[in-house]
Structure formats: structure tokens, C-alpha cells
N, C-alpha and C positions, 0 to 999 in steps of 0.2 A: 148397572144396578142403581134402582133411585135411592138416594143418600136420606132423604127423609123419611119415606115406607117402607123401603128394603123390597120392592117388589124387582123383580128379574129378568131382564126378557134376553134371547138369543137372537146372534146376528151374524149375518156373514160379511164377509170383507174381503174382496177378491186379493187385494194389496195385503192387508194381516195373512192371510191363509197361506203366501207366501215367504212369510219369516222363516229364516232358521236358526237352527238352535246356535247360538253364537259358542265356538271352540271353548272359552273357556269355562264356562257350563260343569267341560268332565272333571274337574277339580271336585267338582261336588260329589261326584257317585255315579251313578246310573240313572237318567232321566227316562221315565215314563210314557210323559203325557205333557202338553204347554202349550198354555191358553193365554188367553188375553181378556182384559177386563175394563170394562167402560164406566165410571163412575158420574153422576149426574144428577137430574130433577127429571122426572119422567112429565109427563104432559099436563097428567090428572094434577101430580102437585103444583106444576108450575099457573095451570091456572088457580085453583086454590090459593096461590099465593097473589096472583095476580088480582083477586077478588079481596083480598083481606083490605082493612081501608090502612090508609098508609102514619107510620105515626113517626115522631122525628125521634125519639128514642129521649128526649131531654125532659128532664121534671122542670114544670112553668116554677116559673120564681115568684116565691108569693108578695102577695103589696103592702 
């Protein structure tokens, strides 16, 4: 999921798709379903960001 659009894409991972559900898990109840989730900057915003001009973040000190 990109952290600034929100937009979502799916993926496989041969190594995640592997996982399991770790024992202590059943303390909670009955598990369903268990994913995994990728959090990041998708392409689009990273170049977007990469275009933006660069600023130091500090207000100039006046004379």
C-alpha cells in the first residue's frame, strides 16, 4: 500500500506464502484468513517526489 495515495497493488511471494500461522495465534479464537501487508511509496509518488525542487525546511534569517 502506497503511504501517500493509498492506492494498492497485489503480490506474491513465494517465501510469505509460506508462513504459518504461529501456535500462539489460538489464544485469540478462530483465525480465518492471514495476510501480509507491504507499506511504502509506490513509483508514481516516488517520482513525484523526486521532481518536487528540494527545500532545506529552515526559514532564512532576515538581515
Amino acid at each position: 500500500m502506497c503511504v501517500p495515495c493509498g492506492q494498492t497493488m497485489d503480490f506474491y511471494s513465494h517465501v510469505l506464502g509460506e508462513l504459518k500461522l504461529p501456535e500462539s495465534v489460538k489464544v485469540l479464537g478462530l483465525v480465518e484468513a492471514m495476510g501480509e501487508e507491504v507499506r511504502g511509496i509506490c513509483l508514481r509518488c516516488a517520482e513525484k517526489d523526486r521532481d518536487k525542487p528540494e527545500t532545506t525546511g529552515k526559514k532564512e534569517a532576515a538581515s
